[in-house]
MMTF fields as JSON, N, C-alpha, C and O atoms, coordinates in Angstrom:
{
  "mmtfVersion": "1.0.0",
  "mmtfProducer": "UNKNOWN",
  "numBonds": 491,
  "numAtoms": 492,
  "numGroups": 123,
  "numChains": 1,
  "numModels": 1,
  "chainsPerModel": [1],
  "groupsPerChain": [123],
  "chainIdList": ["A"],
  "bondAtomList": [4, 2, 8, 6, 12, 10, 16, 14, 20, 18, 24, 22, 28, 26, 32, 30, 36, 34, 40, 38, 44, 42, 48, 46, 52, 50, 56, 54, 60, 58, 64, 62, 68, 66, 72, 70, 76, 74, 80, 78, 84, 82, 88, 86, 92, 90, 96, 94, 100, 98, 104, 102, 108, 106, 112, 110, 116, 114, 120, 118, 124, 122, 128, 126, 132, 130, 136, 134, 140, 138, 144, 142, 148, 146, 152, 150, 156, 154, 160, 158, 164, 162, 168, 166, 172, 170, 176, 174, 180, 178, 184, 182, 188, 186, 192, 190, 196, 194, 200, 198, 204, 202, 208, 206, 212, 210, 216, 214, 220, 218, 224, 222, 228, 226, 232, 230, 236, 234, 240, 238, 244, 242, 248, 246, 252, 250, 256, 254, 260, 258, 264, 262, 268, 266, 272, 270, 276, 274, 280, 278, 284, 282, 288, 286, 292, 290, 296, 294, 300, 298, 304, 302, 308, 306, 312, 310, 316, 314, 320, 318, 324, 322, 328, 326, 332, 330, 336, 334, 340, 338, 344, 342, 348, 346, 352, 350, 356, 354, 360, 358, 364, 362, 368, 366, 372, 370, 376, 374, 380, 378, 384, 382, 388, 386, 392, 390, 396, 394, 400, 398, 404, 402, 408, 406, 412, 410, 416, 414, 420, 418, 424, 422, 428, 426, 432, 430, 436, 434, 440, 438, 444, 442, 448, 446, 452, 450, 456, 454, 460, 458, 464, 462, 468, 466, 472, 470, 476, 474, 480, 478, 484, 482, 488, 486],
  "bondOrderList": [1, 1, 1, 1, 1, 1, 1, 1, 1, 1, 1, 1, 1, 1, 1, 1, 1, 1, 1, 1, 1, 1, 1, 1, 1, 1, 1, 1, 1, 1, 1, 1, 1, 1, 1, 1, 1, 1, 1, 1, 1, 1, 1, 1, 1, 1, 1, 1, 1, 1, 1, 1, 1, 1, 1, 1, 1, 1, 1, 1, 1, 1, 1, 1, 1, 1, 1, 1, 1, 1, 1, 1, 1, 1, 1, 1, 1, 1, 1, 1, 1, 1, 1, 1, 1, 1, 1, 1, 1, 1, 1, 1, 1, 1, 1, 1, 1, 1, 1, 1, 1, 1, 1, 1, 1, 1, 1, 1, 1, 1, 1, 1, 1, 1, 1, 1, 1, 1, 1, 1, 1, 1],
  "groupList": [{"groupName": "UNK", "atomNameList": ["N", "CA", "C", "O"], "elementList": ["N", "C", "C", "O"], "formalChargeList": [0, 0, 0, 0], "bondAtomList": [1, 0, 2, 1, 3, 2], "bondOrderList": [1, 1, 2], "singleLetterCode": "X", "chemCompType": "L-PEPTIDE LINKING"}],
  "groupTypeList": [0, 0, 0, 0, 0, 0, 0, 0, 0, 0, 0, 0, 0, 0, 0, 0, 0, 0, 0, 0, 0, 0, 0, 0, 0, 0, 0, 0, 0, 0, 0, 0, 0, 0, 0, 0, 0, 0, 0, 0, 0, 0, 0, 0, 0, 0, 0, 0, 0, 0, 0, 0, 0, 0, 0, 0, 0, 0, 0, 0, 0, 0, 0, 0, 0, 0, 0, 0, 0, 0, 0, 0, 0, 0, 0, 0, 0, 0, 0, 0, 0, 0, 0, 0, 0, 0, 0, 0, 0, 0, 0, 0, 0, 0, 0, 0, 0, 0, 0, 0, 0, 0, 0, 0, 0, 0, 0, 0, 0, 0, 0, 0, 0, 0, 0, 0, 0, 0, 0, 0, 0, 0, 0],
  "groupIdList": [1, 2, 3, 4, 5, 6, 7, 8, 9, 10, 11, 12, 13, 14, 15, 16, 17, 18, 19, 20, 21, 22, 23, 24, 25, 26, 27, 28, 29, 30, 31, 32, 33, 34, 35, 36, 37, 38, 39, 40, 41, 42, 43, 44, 45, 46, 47, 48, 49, 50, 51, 52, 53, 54, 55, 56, 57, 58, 59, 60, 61, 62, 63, 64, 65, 66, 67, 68, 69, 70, 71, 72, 73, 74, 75, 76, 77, 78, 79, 80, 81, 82, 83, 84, 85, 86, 87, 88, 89, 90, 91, 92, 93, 94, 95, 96, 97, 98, 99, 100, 101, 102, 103, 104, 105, 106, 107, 108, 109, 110, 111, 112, 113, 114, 115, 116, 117, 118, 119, 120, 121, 122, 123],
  "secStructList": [7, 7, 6, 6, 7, 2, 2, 2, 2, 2, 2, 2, 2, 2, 2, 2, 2, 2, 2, 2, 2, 2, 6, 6, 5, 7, 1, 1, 1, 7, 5, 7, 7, 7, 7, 7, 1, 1, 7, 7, 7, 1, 1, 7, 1, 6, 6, 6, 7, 5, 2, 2, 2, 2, 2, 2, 1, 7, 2, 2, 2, 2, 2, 2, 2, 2, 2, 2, 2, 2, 2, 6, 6, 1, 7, 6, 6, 7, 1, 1, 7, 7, 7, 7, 7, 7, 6, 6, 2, 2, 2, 2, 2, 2, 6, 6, 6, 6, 6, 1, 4, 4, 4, 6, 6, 7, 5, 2, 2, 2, 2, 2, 2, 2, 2, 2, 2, 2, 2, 2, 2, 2, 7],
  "xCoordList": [-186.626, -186.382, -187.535, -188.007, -187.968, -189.216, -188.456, -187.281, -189.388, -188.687, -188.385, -189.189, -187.501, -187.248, -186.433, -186.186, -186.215, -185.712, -183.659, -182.836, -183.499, -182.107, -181.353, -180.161, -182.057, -181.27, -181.745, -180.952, -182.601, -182.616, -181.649, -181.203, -181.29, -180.247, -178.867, -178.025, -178.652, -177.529, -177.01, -175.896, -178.265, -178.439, -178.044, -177.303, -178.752, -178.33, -176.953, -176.086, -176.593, -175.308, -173.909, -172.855, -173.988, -173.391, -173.14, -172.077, -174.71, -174.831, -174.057, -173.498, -174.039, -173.283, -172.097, -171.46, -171.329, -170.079, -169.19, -168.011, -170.504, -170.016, -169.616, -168.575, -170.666, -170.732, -169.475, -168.604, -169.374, -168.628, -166.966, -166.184, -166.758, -165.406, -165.506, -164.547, -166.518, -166.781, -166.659, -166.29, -167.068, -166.746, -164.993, -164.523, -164.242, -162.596, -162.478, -161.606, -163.034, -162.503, -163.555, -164.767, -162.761, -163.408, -164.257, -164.43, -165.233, -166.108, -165.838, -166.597, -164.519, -164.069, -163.357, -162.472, -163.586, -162.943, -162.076, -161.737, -160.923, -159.841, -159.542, -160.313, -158.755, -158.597, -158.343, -157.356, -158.924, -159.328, -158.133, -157.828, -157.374, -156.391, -156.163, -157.14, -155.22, -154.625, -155.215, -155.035, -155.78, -155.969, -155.197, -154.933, -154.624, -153.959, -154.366, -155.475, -153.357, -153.716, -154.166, -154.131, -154.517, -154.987, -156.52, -157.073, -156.896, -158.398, -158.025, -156.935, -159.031, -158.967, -159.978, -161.2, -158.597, -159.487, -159.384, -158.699, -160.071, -160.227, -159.613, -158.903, -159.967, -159.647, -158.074, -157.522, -157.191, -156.216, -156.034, -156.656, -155.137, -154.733, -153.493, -152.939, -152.946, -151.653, -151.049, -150.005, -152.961, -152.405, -152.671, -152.395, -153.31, -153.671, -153.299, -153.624, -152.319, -151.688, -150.687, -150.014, -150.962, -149.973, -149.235, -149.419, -148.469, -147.227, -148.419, -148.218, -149.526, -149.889, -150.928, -150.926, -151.466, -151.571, -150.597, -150.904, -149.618, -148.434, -147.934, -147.527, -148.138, -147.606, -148.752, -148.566, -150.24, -150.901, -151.088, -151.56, -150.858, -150.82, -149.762, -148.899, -150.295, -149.671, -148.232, -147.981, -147.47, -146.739, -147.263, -146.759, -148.008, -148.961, -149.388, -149.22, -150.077, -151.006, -149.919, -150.01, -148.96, -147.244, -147.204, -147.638, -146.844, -146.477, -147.06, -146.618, -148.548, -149.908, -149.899, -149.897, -149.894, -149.379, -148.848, -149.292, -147.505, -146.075, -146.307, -145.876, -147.116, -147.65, -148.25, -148.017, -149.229, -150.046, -149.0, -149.087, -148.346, -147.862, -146.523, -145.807, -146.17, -145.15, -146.038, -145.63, -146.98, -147.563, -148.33, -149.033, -148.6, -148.83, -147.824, -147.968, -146.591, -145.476, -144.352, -143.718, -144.243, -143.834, -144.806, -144.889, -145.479, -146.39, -145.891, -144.841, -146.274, -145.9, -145.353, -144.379, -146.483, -146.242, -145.662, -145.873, -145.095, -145.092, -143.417, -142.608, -143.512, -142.403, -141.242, -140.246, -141.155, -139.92, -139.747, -140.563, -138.753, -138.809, -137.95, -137.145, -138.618, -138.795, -137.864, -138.293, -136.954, -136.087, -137.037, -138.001, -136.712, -137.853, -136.709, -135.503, -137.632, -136.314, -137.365, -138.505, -136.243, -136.53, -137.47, -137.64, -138.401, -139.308, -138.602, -139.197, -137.577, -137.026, -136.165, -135.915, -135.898, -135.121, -136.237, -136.147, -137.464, -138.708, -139.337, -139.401, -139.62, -139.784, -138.961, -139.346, -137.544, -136.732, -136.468, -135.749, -136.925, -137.029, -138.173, -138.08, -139.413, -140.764, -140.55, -140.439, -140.498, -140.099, -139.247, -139.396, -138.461, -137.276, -138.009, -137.682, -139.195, -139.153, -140.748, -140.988, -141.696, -142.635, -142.675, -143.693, -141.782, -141.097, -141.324, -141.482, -141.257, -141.002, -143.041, -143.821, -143.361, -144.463, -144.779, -145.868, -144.069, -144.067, -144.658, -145.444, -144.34, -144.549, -146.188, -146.462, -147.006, -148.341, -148.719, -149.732, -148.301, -149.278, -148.426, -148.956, -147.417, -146.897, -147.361, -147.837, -147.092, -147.765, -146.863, -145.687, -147.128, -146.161, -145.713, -144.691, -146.418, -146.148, -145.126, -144.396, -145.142, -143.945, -142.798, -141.835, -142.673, -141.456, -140.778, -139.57, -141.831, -141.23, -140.642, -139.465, -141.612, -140.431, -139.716, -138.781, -139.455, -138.555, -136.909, -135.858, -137.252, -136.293, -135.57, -134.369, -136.851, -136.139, -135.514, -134.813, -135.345, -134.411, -132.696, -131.732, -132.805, -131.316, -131.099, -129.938, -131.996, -131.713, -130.14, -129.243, -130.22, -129.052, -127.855, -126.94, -127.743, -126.551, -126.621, -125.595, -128.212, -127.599, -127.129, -126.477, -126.99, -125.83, -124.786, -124.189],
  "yCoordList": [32.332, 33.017, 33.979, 34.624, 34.09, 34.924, 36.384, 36.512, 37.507, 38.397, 39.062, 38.548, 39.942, 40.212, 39.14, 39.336, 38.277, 37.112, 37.349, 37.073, 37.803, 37.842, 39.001, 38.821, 40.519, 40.74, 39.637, 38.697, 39.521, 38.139, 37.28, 37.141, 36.585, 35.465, 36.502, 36.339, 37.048, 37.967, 38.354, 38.166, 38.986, 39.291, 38.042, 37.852, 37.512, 35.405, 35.495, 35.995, 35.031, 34.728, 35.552, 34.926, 37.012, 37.824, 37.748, 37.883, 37.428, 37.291, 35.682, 35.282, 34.883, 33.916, 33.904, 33.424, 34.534, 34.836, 35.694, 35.574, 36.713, 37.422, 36.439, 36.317, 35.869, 34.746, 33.75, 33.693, 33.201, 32.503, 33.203, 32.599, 34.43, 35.163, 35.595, 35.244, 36.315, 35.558, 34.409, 34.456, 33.421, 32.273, 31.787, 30.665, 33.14, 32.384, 33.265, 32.876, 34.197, 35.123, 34.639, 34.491, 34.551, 34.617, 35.318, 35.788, 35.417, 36.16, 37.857, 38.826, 37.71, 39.587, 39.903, 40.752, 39.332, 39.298, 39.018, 39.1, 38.324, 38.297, 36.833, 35.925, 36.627, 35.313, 34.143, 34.192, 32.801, 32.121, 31.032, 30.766, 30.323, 29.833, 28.565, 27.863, 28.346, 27.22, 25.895, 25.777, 25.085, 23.402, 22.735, 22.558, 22.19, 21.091, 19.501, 18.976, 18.992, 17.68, 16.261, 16.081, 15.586, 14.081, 14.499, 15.58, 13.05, 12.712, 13.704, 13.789, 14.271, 14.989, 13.978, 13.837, 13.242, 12.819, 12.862, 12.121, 13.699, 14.07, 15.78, 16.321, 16.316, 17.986, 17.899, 18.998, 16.583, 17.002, 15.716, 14.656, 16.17, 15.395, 14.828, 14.112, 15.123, 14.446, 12.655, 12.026, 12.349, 10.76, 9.942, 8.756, 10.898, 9.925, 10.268, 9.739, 11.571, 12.118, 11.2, 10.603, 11.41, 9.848, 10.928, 12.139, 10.145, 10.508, 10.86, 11.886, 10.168, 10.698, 12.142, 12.874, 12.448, 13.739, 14.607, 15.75, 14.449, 15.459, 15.621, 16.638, 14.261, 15.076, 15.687, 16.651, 15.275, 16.286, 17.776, 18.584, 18.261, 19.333, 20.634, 20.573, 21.897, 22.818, 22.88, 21.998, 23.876, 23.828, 24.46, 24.112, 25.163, 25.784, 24.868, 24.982, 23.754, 23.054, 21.924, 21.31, 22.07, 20.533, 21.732, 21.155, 22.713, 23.326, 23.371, 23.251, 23.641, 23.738, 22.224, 22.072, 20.905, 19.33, 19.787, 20.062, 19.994, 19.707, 20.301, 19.83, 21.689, 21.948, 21.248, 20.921, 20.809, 19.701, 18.247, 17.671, 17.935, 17.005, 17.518, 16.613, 18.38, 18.577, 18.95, 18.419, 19.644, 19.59, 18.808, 19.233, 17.066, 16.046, 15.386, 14.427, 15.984, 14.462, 15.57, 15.094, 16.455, 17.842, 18.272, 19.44, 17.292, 18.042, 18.375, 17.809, 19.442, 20.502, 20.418, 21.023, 19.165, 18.649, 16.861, 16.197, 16.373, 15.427, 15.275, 16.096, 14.08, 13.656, 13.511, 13.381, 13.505, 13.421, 14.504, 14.784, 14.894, 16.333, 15.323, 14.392, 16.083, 15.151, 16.174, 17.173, 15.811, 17.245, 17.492, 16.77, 18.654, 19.249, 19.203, 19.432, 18.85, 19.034, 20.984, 21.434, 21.372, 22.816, 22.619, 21.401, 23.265, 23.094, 22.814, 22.423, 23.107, 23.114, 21.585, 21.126, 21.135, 19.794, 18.584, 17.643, 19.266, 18.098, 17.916, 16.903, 18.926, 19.195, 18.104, 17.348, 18.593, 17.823, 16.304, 15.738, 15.547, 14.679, 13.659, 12.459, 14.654, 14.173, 13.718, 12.573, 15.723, 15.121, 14.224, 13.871, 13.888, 12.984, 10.93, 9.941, 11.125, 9.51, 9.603, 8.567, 10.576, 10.443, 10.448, 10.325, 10.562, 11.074, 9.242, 9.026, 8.391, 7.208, 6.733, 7.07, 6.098, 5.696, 4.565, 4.683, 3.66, 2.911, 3.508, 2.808, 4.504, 5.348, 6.162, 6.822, 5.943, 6.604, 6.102, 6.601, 5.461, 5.29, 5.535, 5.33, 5.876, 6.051, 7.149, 8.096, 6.893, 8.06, 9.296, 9.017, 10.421, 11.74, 11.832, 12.466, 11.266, 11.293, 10.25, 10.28, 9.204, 8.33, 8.45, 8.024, 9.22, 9.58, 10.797, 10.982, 11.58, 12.582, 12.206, 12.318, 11.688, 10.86, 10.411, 10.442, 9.619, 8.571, 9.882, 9.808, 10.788, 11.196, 12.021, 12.089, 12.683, 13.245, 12.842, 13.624, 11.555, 10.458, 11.201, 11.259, 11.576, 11.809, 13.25, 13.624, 14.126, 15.482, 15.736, 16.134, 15.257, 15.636, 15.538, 16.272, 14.411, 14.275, 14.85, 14.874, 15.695, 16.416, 17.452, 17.982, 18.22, 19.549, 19.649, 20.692],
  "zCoordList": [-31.143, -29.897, -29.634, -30.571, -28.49, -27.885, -27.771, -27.428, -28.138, -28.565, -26.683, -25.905, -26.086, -25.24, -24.099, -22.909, -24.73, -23.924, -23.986, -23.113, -25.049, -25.064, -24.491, -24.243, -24.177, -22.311, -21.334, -21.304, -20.692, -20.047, -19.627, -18.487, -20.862, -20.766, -21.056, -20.174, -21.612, -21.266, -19.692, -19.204, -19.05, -17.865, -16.819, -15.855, -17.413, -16.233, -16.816, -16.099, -18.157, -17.892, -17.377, -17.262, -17.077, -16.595, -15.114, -14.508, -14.53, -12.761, -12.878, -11.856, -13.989, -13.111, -13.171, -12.234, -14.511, -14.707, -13.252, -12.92, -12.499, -11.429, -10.269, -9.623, -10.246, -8.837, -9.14, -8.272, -9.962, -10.4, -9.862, -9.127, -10.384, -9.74, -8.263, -7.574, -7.621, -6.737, -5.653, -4.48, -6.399, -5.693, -5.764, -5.575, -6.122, -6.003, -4.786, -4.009, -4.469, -3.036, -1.565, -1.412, -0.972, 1.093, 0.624, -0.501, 2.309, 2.605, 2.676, 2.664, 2.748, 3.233, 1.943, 2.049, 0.605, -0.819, -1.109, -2.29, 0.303, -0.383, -1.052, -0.741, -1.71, -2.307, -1.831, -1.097, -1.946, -0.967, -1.357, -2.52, 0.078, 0.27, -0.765, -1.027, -1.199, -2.35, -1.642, -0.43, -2.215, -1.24, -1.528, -2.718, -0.659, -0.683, -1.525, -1.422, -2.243, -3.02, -1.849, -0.632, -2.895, -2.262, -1.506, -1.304, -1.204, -0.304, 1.054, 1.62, 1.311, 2.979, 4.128, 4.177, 5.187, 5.511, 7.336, 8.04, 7.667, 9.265, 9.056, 9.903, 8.023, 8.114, 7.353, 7.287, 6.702, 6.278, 4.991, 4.911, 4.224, 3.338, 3.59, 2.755, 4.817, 5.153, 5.16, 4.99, 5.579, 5.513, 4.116, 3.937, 3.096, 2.192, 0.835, -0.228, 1.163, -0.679, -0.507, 0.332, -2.092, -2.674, -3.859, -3.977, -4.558, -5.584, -6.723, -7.373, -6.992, -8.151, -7.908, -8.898, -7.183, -6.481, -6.393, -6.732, -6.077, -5.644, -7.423, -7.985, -7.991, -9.924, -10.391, -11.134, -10.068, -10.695, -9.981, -10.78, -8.819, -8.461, -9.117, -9.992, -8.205, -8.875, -7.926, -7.105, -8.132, -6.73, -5.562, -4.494, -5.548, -4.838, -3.845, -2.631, -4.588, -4.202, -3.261, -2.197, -4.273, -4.007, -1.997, -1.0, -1.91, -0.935, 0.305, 1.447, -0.333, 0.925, 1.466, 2.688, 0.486, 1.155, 1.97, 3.085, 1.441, 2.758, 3.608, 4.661, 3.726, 5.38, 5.928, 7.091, 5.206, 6.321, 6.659, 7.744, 5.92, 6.25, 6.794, 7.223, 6.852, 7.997, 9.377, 10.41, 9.457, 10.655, 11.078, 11.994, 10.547, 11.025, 11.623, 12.381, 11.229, 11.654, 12.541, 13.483, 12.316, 13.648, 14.847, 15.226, 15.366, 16.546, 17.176, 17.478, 17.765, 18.908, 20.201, 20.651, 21.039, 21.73, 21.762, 22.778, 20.807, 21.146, 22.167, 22.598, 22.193, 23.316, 22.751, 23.462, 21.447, 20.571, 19.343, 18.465, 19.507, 18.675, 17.035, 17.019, 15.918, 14.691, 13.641, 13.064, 13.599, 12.141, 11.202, 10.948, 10.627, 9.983, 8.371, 8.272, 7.421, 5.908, 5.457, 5.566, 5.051, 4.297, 3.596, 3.562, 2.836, 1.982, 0.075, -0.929, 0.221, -0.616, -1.143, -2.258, 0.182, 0.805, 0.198, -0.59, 1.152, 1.026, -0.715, -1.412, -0.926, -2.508, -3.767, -4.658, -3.168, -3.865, -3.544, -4.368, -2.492, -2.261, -2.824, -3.081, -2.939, -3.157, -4.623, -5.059, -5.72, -6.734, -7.366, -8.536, -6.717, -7.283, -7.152, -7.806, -5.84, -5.709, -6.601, -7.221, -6.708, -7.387, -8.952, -9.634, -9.268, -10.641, -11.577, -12.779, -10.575, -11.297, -11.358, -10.468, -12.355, -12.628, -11.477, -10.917, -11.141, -10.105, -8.615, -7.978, -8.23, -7.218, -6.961, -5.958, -7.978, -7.83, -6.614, -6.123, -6.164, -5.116, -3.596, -2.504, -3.727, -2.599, -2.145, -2.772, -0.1, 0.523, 0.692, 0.923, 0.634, 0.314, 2.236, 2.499, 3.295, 4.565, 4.889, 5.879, 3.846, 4.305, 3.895, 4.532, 2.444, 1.854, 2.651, 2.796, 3.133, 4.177, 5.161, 5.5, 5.682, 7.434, 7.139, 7.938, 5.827, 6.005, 5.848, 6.485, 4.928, 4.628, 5.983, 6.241, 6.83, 7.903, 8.5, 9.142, 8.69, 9.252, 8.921, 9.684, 7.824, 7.288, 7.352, 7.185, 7.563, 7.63, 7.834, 7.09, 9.405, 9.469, 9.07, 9.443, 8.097, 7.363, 6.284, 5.604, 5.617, 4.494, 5.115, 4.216, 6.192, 6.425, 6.185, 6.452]
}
């Protein structure tokens, strides 16, 4: 080792350890939003998370999905108003059909609609 070199690399590895924490907060420091699982594709992951995404995620990550994919299949304006399942409803629906090994590949947007279909009979 070259003598004076080890503040140096002390010094580097500290500035990257900073940047590095850093890089978990926004621009204004605060902590930067959970992402959602699966491929993003047109600004959302709604059409292409599948069951094996939704088991490797956190719930965090299981939650931030179901927004996007409830606000793909709840639009605002559309011409037909679509039941919405609780987050709690949808959750338990997801985990229960992704749960089977068979299911990796199912889409987390079709198990949703399909289930809103029945909302109303779980009341």
């Amino acid at each position: 080792m070259i003598a004076g070199r080890a503040p140096c690399a002390r010094a580097a590895a500290l500035a990257i350890a900073a940047a590095l924490a850093l890089g978990a907060c926004g621009e204004d420091g605060a902590p930067q939003e959970t992402e959602a699982v699966g491929e993003v594709r047109v600004g959302s992951v709604a059409q292409l998370a599948q069951c094996r995404d939704w088991n490797a995620g956190t719930r965090e990550q299981q939650l931030e999905t179901l927004d996007e994919i409830k606000a793909a299949i709840n639009l605002q304006d559309a011409p037909v108003e679509t039941p919405e399942l609780s987050d709690g409803a949808a959750i338990e629906v997801i985990d229960n059909t992704c749960a089977h090994g068979f299911a990796d590949g199912f889409r987390l947007y079709k198990i949703y609609a399909r289930a809103t279909g029945f909302a109303s009979f779980a009341d």
